[in-house]
C-alpha positions in Angstrom: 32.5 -44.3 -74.8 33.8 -46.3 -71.8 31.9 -45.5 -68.8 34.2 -43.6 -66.4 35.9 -45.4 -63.2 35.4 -48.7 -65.1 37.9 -51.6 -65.8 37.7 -54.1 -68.2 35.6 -56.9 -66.0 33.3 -54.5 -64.9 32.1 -53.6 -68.0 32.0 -57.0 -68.9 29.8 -57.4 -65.6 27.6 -54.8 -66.6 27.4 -55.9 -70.3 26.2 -59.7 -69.1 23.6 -57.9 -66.4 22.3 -55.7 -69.7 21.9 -58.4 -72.1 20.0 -60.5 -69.7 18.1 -57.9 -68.4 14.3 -56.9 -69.2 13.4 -53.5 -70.6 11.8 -51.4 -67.8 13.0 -48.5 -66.6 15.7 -50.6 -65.6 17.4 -53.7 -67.1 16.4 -56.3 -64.6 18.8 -59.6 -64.7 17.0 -63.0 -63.6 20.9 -63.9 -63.8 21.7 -65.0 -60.1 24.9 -63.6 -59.1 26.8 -67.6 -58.5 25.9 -67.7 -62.6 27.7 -64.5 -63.2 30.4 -65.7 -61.0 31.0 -68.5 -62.8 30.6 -67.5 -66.2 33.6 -65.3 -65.5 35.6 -68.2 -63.2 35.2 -65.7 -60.2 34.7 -66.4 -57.0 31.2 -64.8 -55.8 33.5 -62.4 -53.5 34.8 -61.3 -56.3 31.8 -60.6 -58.1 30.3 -58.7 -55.4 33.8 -56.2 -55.2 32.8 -55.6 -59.0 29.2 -55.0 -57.8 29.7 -52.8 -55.0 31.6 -50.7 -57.8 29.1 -50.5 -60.4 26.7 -49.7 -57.6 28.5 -46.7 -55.9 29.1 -45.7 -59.8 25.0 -45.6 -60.3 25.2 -48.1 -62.9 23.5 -51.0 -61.3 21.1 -51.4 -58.4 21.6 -54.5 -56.1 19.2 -55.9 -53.3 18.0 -59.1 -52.1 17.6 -61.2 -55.2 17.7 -58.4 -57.9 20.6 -56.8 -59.9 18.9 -53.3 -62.0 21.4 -51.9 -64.9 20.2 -48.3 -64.4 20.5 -45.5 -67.1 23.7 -44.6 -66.3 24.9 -47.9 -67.0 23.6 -48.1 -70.2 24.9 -45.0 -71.2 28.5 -46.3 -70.0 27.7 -48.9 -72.1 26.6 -47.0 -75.2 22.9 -47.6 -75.4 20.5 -44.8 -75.0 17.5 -44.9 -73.7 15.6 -43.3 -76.8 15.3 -46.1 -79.5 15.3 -46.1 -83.5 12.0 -47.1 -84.8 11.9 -49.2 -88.4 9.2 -50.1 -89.7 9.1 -53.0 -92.7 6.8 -54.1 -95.4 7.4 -58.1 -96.3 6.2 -59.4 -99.6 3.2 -61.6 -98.0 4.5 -64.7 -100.1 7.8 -64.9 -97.9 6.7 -63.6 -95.2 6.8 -66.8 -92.8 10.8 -67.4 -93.5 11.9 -63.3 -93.1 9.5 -63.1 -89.8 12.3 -66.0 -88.7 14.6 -63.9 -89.9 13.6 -61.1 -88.4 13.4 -62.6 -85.0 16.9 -62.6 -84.7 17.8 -59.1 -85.3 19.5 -57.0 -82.3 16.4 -55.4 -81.3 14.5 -54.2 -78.2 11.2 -55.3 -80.0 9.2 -56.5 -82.9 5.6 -55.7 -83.0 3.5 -57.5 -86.0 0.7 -54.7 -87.1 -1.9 -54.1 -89.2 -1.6 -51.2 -91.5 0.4 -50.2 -94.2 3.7 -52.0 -93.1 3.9 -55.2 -91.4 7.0 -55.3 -88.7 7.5 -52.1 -86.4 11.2 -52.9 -85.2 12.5 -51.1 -82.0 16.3 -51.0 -82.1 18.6 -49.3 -80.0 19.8 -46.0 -81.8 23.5 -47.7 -81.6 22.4 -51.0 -83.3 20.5 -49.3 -85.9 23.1 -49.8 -89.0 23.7 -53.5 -87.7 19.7 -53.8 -87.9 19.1 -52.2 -91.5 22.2 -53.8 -92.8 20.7 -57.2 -92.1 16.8 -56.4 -92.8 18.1 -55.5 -96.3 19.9 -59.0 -97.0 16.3 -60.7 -95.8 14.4 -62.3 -98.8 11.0 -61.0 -98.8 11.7 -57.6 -97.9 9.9 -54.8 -99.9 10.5 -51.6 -97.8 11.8 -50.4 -95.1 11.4 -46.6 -93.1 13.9 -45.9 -90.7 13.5 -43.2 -87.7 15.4 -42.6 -84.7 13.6 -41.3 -81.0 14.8 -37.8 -80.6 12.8 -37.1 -77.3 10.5 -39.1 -75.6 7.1 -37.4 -74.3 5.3 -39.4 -72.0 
């Protein structure tokens, strides 16, 4: 689902300001808007037309030295807010080279605990299939559990 009132460059805009955000309430970009600008060959003008945009759209929040994609631009985007939880058990002689591995999966985070599994992965609910499809090509692993955020509580 395409966000609505968006062209083609501003969803690119908003997907740069996502991927270099920081989970928060917000995604916070430390990407300074000359770098976006160029990364698209913009002028900075330009840039800020596509902001303004976004902004009066509720998708990002602007201000001196900050650029916020909100919840409404991660929805336009596809991501949701409540994430798919996997947990994974590694065989503890491989488990050095799948952690590596592992580390590169799409993922919000990966938390190493103690217990009965080793990983807990948090994936967005969209990325979920990409996720499992590559845990289950990873050397090492012995089990996975798979569940998906249906509300969030607190």
């Amino acid at each position: 689902m395409i966000g609505k009132g968006l062209t083609a460059r501003s969803l690119q805009i908003l997907r740069v300001l996502f991927e270099h955000g920081n989970r928060e309430t917000v995604y916070n970009t430390e990407k300074r808007q000359n770098e976006i600008a160029e990364q698209f060959k913009i002028t900075r003008q330009a840039l800020n037309v596509h902001l303004k945009k976004l902004r009066n759209l509720g998708y990002v929040k602007t201000g001196r030295g900050f650029i916020s994609v909100t919840e409404e631009g991660l929805k336009a985007l596809g991501i949701y807010r409540n994430p798919a939880i996997v947990t994974v058990r590694v065989s503890p002689q491989k488990r050095s080279e799948a952690y590596e591995k592992i580390k590169l999966l799409p993922a919000i985070q990966i938390l190493r605990v103690t217990g009965d599994v080793d990983l807990v992965i948090m994936s967005d609910q969209g990325k979920i299939d990409e996720t499992l499809k590559k845990i289950s090509k990873i050397d090492g692993v012995e089990e996975t559990r798979s569940y998906v955020c249906i509300e969030i509580l607190k």
